[in-house]
N, C-alpha and C positions, 0 to 999 in steps of 0.2 A: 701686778708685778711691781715689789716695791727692791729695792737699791738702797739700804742704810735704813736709816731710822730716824727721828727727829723726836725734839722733848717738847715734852710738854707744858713747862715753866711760863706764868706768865713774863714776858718781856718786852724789849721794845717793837719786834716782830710779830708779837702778837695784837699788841695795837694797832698795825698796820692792816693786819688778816680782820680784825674785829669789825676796822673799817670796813675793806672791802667787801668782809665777808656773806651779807645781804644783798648786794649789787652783784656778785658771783651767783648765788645763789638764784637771783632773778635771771641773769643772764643764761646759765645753764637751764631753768627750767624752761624758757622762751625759746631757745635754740639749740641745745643740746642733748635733751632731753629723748630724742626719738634716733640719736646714733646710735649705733652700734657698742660703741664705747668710747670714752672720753680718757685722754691720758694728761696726766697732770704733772707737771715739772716742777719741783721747789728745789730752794736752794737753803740747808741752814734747817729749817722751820715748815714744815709741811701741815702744821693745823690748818690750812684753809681748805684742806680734804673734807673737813669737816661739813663745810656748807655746802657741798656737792650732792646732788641728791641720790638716792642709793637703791632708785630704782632704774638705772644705767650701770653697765659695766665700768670701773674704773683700773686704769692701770695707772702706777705714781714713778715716779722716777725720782729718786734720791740724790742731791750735788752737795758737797759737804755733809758735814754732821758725823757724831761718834758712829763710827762702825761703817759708813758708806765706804764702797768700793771705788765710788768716783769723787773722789776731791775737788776735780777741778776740770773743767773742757776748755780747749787751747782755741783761740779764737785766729783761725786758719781759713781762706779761701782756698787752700789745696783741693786738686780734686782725688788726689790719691789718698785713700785716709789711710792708706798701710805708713804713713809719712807721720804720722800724727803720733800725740803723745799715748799711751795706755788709758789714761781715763779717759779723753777724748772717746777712743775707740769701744771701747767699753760701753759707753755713752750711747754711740751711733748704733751701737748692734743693741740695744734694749729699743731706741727708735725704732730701727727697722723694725724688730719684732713687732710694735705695737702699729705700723703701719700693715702689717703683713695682717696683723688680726683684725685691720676694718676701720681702727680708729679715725675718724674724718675732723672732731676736736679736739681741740688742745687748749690747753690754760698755762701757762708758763712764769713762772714768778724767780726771775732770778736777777742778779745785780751786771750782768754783763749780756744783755739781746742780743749783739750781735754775735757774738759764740752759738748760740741758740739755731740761728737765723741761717749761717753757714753749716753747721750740721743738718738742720733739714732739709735744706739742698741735695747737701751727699747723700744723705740716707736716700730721700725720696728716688735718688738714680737706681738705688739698687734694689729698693722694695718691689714686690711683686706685685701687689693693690697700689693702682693708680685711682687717685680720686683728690678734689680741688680740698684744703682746707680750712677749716675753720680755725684761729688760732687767737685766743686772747693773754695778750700778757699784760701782767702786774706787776706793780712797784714794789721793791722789795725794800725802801726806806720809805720816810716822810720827807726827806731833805728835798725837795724840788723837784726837775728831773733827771730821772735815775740818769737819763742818758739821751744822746743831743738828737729829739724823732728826725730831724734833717741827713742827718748822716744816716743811720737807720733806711730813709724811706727813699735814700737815694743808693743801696744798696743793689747790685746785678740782680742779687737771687730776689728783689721784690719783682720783677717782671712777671713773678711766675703765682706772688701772691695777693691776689684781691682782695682777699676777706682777712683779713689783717685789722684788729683793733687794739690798739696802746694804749692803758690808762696812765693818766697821772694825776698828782693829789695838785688841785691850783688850790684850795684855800682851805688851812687843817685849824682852825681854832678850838678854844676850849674844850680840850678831849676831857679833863676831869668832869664836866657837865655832861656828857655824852654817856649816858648810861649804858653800862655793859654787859650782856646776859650771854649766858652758857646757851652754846646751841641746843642745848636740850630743853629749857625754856623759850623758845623762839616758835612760833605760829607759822612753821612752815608747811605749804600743802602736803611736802612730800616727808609728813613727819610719818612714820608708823607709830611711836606709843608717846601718848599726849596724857597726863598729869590733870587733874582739876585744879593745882595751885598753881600753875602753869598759866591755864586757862586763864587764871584770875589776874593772873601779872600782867599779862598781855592784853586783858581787857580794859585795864586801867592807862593804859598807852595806844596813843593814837598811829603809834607808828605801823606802816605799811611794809610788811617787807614781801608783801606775794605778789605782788603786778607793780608795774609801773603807773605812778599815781599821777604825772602830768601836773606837777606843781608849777605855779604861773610865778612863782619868785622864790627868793632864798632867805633865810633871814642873816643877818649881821653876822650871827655864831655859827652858821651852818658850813659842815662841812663839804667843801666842794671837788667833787671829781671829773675829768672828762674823759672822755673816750675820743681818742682820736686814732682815724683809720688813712689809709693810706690814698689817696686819689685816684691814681691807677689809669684816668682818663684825662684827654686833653693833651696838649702840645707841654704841658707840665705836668707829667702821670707821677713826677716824685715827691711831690708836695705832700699834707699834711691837710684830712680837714675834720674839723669835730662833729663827730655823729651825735653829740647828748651829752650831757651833764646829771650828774646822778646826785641829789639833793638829801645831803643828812646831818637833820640839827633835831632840839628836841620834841618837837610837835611831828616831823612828818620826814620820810625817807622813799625817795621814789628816781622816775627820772624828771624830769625839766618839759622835755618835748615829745615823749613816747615816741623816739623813730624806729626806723627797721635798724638794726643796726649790721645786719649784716645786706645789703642789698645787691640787687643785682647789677652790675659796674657794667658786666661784658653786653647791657642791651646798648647801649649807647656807649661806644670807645669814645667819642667827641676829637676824631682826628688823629687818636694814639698812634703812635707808627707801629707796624708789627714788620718784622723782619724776615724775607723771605731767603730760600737758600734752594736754586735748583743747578741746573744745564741744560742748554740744549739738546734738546729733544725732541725728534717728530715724532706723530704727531701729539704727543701731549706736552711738551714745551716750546714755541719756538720762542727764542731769546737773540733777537738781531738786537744788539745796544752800541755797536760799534761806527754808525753812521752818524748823521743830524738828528734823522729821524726814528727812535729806537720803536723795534716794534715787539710787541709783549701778546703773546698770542699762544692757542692750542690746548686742547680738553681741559688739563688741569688746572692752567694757570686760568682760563677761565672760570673754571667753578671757584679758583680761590679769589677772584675778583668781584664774584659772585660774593662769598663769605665777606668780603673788606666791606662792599656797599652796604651788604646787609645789619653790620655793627657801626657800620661807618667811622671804618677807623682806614688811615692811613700805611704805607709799607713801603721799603725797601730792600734793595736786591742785596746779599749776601754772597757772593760770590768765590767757587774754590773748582772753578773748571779743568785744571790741569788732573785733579784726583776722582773727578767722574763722581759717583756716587761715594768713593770714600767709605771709611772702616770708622768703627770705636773700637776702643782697647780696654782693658779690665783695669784701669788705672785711672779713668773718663777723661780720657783725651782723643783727638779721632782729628780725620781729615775728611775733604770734600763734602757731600749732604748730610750724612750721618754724624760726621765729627762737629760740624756747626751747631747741629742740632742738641748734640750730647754735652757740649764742652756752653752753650747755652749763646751760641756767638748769632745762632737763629733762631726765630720761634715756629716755623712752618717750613717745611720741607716737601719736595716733591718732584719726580721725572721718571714716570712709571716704575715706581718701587711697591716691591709686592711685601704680603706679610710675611716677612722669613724671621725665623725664631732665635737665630742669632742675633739679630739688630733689635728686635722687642727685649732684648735683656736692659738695653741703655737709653731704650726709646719707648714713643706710643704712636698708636694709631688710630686714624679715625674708619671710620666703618667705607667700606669700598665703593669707588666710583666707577670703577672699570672690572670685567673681568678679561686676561691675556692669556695667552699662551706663548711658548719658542720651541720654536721648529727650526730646522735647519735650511740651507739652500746646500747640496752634496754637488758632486761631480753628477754629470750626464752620467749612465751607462755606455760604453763604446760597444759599437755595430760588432756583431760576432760575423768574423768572417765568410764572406761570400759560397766561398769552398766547402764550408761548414753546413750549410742551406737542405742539403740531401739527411742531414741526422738531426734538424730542427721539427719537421711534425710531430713525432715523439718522443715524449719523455724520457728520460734517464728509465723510470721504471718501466715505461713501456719498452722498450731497447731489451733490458735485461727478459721481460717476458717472453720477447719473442726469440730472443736467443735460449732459452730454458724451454720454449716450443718447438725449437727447431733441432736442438737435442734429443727430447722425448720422442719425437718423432721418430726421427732418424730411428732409435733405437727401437720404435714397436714396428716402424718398417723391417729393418731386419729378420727382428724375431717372430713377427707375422709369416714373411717370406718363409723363413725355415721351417714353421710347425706344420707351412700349408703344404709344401714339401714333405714332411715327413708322414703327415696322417692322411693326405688327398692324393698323395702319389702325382702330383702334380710339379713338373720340373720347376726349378727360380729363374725365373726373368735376368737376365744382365742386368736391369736397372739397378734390381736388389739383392744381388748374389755377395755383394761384400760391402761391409762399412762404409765403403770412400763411395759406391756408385750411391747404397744409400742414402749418404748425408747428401750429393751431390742434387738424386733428386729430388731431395727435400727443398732446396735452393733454389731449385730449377721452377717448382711448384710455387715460393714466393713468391718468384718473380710472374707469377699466370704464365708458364714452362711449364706443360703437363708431360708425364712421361712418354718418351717415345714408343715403348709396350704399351699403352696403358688398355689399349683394347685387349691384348692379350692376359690381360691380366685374371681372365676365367668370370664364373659366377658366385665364386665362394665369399669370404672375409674380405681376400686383398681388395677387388673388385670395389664391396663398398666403401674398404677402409677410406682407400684412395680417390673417390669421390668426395667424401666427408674434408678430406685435405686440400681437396680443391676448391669446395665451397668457402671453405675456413679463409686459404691465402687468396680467394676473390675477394673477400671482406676486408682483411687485412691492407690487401695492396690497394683498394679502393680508397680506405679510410687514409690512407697514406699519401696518394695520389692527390686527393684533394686537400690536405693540409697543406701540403708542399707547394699545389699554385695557390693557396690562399697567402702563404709565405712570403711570396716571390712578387704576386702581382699586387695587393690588395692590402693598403694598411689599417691598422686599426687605429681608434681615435677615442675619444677621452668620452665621447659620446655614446661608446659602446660600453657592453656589463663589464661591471668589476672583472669577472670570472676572464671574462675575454681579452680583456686588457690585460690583464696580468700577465695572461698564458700568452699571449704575443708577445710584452716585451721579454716574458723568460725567453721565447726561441729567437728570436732577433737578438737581444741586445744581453749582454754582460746584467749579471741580477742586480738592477735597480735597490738604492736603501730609500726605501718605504718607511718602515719600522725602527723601534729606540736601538731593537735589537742587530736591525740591520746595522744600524750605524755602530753600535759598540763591536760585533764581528768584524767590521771591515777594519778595526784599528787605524780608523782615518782621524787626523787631529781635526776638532773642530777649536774657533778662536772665536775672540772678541776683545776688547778694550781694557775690560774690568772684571776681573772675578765675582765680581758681582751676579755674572750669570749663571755658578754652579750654585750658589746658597742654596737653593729650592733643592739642591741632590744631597747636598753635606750628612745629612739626617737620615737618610736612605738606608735600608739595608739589603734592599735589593743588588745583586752582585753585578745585573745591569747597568744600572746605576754607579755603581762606585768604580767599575770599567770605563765609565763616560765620563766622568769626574779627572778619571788618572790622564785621559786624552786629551781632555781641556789645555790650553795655550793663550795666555793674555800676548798681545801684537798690539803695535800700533797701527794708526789707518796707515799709513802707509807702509808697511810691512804687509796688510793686507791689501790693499790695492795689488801690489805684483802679485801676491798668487792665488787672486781672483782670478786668472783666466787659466792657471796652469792644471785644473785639475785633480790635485793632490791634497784637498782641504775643504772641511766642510767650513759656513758660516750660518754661527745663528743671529735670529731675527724675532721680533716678536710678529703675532698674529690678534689682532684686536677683534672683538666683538662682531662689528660691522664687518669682517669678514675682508678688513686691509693690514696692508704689511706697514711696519714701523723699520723705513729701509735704511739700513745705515749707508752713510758716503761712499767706503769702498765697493759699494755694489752698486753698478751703472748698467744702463743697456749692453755693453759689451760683456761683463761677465756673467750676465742672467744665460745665453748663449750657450754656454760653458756648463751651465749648473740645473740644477732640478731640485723645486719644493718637494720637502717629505712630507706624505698623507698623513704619517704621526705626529702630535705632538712629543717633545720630549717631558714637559711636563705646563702643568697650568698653574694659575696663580690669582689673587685680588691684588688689583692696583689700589693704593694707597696713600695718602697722605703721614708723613710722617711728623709726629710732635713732640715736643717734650715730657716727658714724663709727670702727671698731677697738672696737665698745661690746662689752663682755666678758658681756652679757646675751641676746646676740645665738644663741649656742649654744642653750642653754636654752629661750630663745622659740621657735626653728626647733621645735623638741620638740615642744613642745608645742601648737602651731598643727595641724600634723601631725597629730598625733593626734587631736587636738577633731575636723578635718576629715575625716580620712579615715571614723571612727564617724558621723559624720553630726551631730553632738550643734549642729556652728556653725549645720546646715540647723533645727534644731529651736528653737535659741535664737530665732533670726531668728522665726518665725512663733508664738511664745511672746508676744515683744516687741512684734509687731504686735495682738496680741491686748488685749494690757496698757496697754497705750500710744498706739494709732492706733485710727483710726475703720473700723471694715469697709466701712461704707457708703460712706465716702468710696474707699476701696480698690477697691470692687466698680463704683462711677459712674463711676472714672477706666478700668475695663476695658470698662464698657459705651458708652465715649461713644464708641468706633468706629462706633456702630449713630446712625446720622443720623435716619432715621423711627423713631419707637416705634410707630407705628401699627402693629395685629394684624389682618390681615387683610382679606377687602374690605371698602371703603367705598361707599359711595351718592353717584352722581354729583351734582353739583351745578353749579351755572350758571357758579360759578370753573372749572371745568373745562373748560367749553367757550367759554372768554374767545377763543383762540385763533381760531377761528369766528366768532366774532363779530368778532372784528378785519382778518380776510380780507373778512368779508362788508364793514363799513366803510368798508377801502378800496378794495374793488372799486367801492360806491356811491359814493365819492369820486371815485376813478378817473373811473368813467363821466359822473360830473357834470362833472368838469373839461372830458373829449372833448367831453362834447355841446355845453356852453359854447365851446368851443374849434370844433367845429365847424361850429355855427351861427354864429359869429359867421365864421368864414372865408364861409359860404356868404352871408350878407347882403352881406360885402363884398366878395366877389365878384359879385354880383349888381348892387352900386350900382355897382362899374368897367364891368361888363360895359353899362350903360344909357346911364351916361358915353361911353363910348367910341362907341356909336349913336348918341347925342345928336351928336355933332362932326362927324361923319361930310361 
C-alpha cells in the first residue's frame, strides 16, 4: 500500500539511505523477517524500500513528495482525530489498515517522530489487531539529531512502547571514500537474481553486510551509528540507553557488540510503577484506603499482585469511584475504569468486568480468571389466600377437566335416562327425569353423594352407567382430599423434587420468578448502580432480552436501600463460581426477608482484566492468570475473601430464601385453614336467601296477577 511516490535521483537523502541501508537490511532480516508484514514510513525519499527484503510482505506509506496525498501529519496529542488536519487523517486510516492486516513492524524515516509517535497511539485505539510493536526509526538527515530522544522517550504514549529503537548518525566522515553500490550489486542473502559481475565486486571487498560481524573497534574514518532504545524499566523507564553501534568504514560494516536489539524489557520491570484503576468490590476488590491502615485485598487484585511480583515492577492506584466502572466514548475519552484505561490515565484495570464487546472496541483483554454470572434477588411470592386452599389441589387444567366432566356427564345421564325409557319401557327415576335433577346428581356423585334411587335404578345401562360414576368421583374426590391436607398441614422444602416444589409453591403462593422470563413478564423494574450491568444484553436479539433491558433502572445505594424491603423491585447480583453471592450494600439481612434468589441466571459472562490496547503487559498477565487458575489457588482466594470480608449469614439467607415456608413439619389445623368452608357455606346461605327471596316474592306476585285477572273476569 503505497500513498505518493518518491524519486529516484541520487541526493543528499539518498546518502543518508545508502548509509543506513545495510544496517536496515540486517535489522529486518534478524527480526523482521518472520512477520507477517512490515510497513514502512518515508518521508520525501522512500529508496530505503529498497534494502528491505522481499520475501515479507511490505506496505509503504508515502509523507511528502510529488503526487502524495499526505503532505504533512499534524503533530497532535488529540484523542479525537475527527479534530485533526486531513492529511493527518488520511495518514491514520492507511495505519490502521496496515495494523488491521497483522503488521507487528515498522521502520519509520521521517523528520518529525513525534507526529509519528501520536498517530500510533490513536490508530492502535481503534485497530482491531492488538499486538506489541516492533518500531525502528531512521534519521532522515546527517545534521546530528534529527530530534531531542529526551523528549521523544519521555513521551505518555512510550508507556505502551518497549521495543522502540531510534537511530542516529554520532560520527559521518569521509562519505566520498565510502564506496557506494546499487542494491543490485550488494551480496544480500535475500537476493533472488545475482550477476557473476556482481559476484566479482563483492568478492573484492571485505565488507559484511549479512550478519552482524562483532567488530572490536572502529577505525578514524568509520562511519558511526547507534541504536538507541528506550528504557522502559526502573524508577527512570524515560531515559535512553544504546543497544549497539553499527560500524561502516572501508574494510568492514557490521555491528560493534552483536546484542539482541529488540529484547525482552517486560521480564524484569526493575520497579516500573504500573498504574492501576479499580473500585471497590467484593469479593474481587476490596479497596479500604481511607484509614492509617489501607488494605488492598480480593481475587483480582491478588492475581494482579501476583503479576507485579512476578515482573517485579511497582503500582499505583488510579482512582475514579464516583463513575463505577465508567464508559469510553468514540472520540477516546471515557470515565471511571474504562475511561482510565482508554484515555491511557491507567494501564490495568479491573472489578469484575466481563468481556463485553462494546468496551473491546477501545480496550483489551487478558484471558479470564473468573467465570460469573447475575441473577436477580425478586420479591417473595405472597401466600394465596387462606379462603383460596379448597381450589389449591388442582390445577387450572385440572378445574376446567372436571368441569367439562361434569357437563358430559350430566348430559349422557340424561340421555341415557330417556333412551332406557323409551326402548326398556322402564319409567325415569326423579334423580334423572330433567336437566337440573341431572346436573344436580352428578354433583351430588362428586361429592361421594350417591343417588338417592340408585338401587332403583334396574339391571340395564343406567345401572352400570352409574357405578362406573361413582368409581370415577371415588378417585377423583380421593385425589382431592389428599392434596388439600397435604396443602394445609404439610410443607414442602427445598429438599423435596423440583417437580414437587414447584407444584406447591404454584398452590400456596402467587407464581414465584424462577426464570429470565419470569422476570421480564412480571414488568418488575430491576436496578443497580451502573449500566454497566445490561452490556452483556445490548447485543441480544432475543425479545426477552431487550424486555429486560427496557426494565433496567440505574439508583443510587440509597435509593435502593428503601425499596429493598418494599417488594416492588428486583436486584441484581453476581454469582461466582464457588457458588457465593457478590452482595452489594443495599442488600442486608432485613431485605433478604423480603426477597428470593432466581434459579435462573439472567445471563453469564468471563471476568476480566481489562488493558490497553497493543499493552506490552498483556503477555505476562495471560501467564500468570493461567497459572493462578488452572492450581485452583483464584477458587481459593475467592472463598478466603469471603470469609474475611462478607457476612456468611448473609451468604447462607440469600441461598436459603429459595425455601418460601420455613415451617418443619406438620402443623395443627386451625379455623384459618378451613376459612375456605366457611366461605362456600356463606355463599351457599347467601345464595339461598337470595332464591328464597326471589322466589317468594315471584310467587306473591304471581298469586296477586292470578286474583287480578279473576277479579275482571
Amino acid at each position: 500500500m503505497t500513498s505518493g511516490s518518491s524519486t529516484d535521483e541520487y541526493d543528499y537523502s539518498d546518502t543518508v539511505n545508502n548509509l543506513l541501508g545495510p544496517m536496515v537490511h540486517n535489522i529486518a532480516n534478524r527480526y523482521f523477517i518472520h512477520s507477517q508484514c512490515i510497513c514502512i514510513i518515508t518521508e520525501w525519499n522512500g529508496n530505503i524500500l529498497k534494502y528491505i527484503p522481499k520475501s515479507v510482505t511490505i506496505f509503504h506509506i508515502q509523507i511528502g513528495g510529488i503526487g502524495s496525498t499526505i503532505q504533512e501529519i499534524e503533530d497532535s496529542d488529540l484523542l479525537d482525530s475527527s479534530k485533526l488536519t486531513n492529511g493527518t487523517q488520511a495518514f491514520e486510516r492507511l495505519l490502521t489498515e496496515t495494523m488491521d492486516a497483522g503488521c507487528e513492524s515498522y521502520i519509520v524515516q521521517v523528520r518529525n517522530i513525534a507526529s509519528v509517535v501520536h498517530s500510533f497511539a490513536r490508530t492502535s485505539r481503534r485497530a482491531v489487531i492488538r499486538s506489541c510493536k516492533k518500531v525502528l526509526y531512521l534519521p532522515a538527515t546527517l545534521e546530528g539529531e534529527m530530534f531531542p530522544l529526551k523528549n521523544i522517550f519521555s513521551m505518555n504514549e512510550m508507556n505502551h512502547m518497549p521495543d522502540i529503537i531510534i537511530v542516529r548518525f554520532v560520527n559521518v566522515r569521509n562519505l566520498s571514500k565510502f564506496v557506494q553500490y546499487e542494491y543490485e550489486n550488494m551480496n544480500y542473502k535475500c537476493k533472488r537474481h545475482e550477476s557473476p559481475d556482481s559476484k566479482n565486486k563483492m568478492k573484492n571487498r571485505s565488507i559484511n553486510f549479512n550478519k552482524a560481524s562483532g567488530l572490536n573497534k572502529a577505525a578514524d574514518n568509520a562511519n558511526v551509528i547507534e541504536l538507541v532504545t528506550l528504557k522502559f524499566v526502573g524508577k527512570n523507564p524515560s531515559s535512553g540507553t544504546v543497544l549497539d553501534v553499527w560500524i561502516a568504514d572501508e574494510q568492514n560494516v557490521g555491528f560493534l557488540a552483536c546484542a539482541d536489539l529488540f529484547p525482552d524489557k517486560m521480564r524484569n520491570l526493575e520497579g516500573r510503577e504500573i498504574r492501576v484503576t479499580t473500585i471497590n468490590y467484593l469479593p474481587y476488590v476490596v479497596l479500604i484506603h481511607d484509614n492509617e491502615t489501607p488494605v488492598y485485598d480480593g481475587v483480582e487484585f491478588l492475581v494482579f499482585m501476583e503479576f507485579a511480583n512476578k515482573i517485579n515492577a511497582s503500582w499505583k492506584l488510579v482512582l475514579d469511584e464516583d463513575n463505577f466502572w465508567g464508559t469510553a466514548w468514540p472520540n477516546g475519552s471515557g470515565n471511571g475504569i474504562l475511561g482510565n484505561i482508554a484515555e491511557d490515565r491507567a494501564d490495568v484495570g479491573f472489578a469484575a468486568l466481563y468481556s463485553w464487546h462494546s468496551t473491546f472496541l477501545w480496550t483489551d483483554y487478558t484471558v479470564s480468571c473468573l467465570t460469573a454470572g447475575v441473577t436477580c434477588l425478586v420479591p417473595k411470592p405472597k401466600m394465596l389466600p387462606t379462603w383460596m386452599s379448597l381450589w389449591l389441589p388442582f390445577s387450572p387444567a385440572m378445574w376446567t377437566a372436571i368441569v367439562v366432566s361434569i357437563v358430559v356427564i350430566t348430559l349422557a345421564l340424561y340421555m341415557l335416562a330417556k333412551a332406557s325409557s323409551r326402548h326398556f319401557g322402564t319409567f325415569t327415576l326423579e334423580s334423572y327425569a330433567t336437566w337440573i335433577n341431572c346436573f344436580l346428581t352428578t354433583l351430588g356423585m362428586f361429592v361421594l353423594q350417591p343417588p338417592v334411587d340408585a338401587e332403583a335404578a334396574g339391571y340395564g345401562p343406567m345401572r352400570v352407567f352409574v357405578t362406573s360414576l361413582l368409581v370415577f368421583f371415588l378417585l377423583v374426590s380421593t385425589v382431592y382430599s389428599g392434596g388439600l391436607a397435604s396443602i394445609l398441614t404439610v410443607p414442602r422444602h427445598k429438599q423435596m423434587s423440583s417437580y414437587l416444589l414447584e407444584t406447591t409453591i404454584c398452590y400456596r403462593y402467587e407464581h414465584p420468578i424462577d426464570t429470565v422470563k419470569d422476570l421480564a413478564d412480571s414488568n418488575l423494574p430491576w436496578v443497580n448502580v451502573h449500566e454497566a450491568w445490561v452490556w452483556s444484553l445490548l447485543d441480544s436479539e432475543d425479545p426477552v432480552s431487550k424486555t429486560l433491558v427496557q426494565h433496567f433502572h440505574v439508583l443510587t445505594e440509597e435509593e435502593m436501600t428503601a425499596l429493598s424491603t418494599q417488594g416492588k423491585t428486583a436486584f441484581s447480583l453476581e454469582k461466582l463460581a464457588g457458588d457465593h453471592y457478590s452482595v452489594p450494600i443495599h442488600i442486608n439481612e432485613t431485605a433478604v426477608h423480603t426477597l428470593r434468589i432466581m434459579n435462573e441466571m439472567l445471563y453469564g459472562g468471563h471476568v476480566v482484566t481489562i488493558i490497553r490496547k497493543s499493552s506490552p503487559y498483556k503477555e505476562y498477565f495471560n501467564q500468570i492468570i493461567s497459572s493462578l487458575y488452572e492450581t485452583g489457588i483464584v477458587h481459593y482466594w475467592e472463598g478466603q475473601t469471603i470469609q474475611r470480608y462478607m457476612s456468611q449469614r448473609l451468604q447462607i439467607a440469600i441461598k436459603q430464601s429459595v425455601v418460601l415456608d420455613t415451617q418443619d413439619g406438620p402443623i395443627q389445623l386451625t379455623v384459618v385453614h378451613i376459612q375456605g368452608a366457611f366461605v362456600i357455606l356463606g355463599l351457599g346461605l347467601i345464595l339461598a336467601t337470595v332464591l328464597f327471596i326471589a322466589e317468594t316474592g315471584y310467587c306473591v306476585i304471581r298469586q296477586h296477577y292470578s286474583n287480578f285477572k279473576n277479579k275482571f273476569r
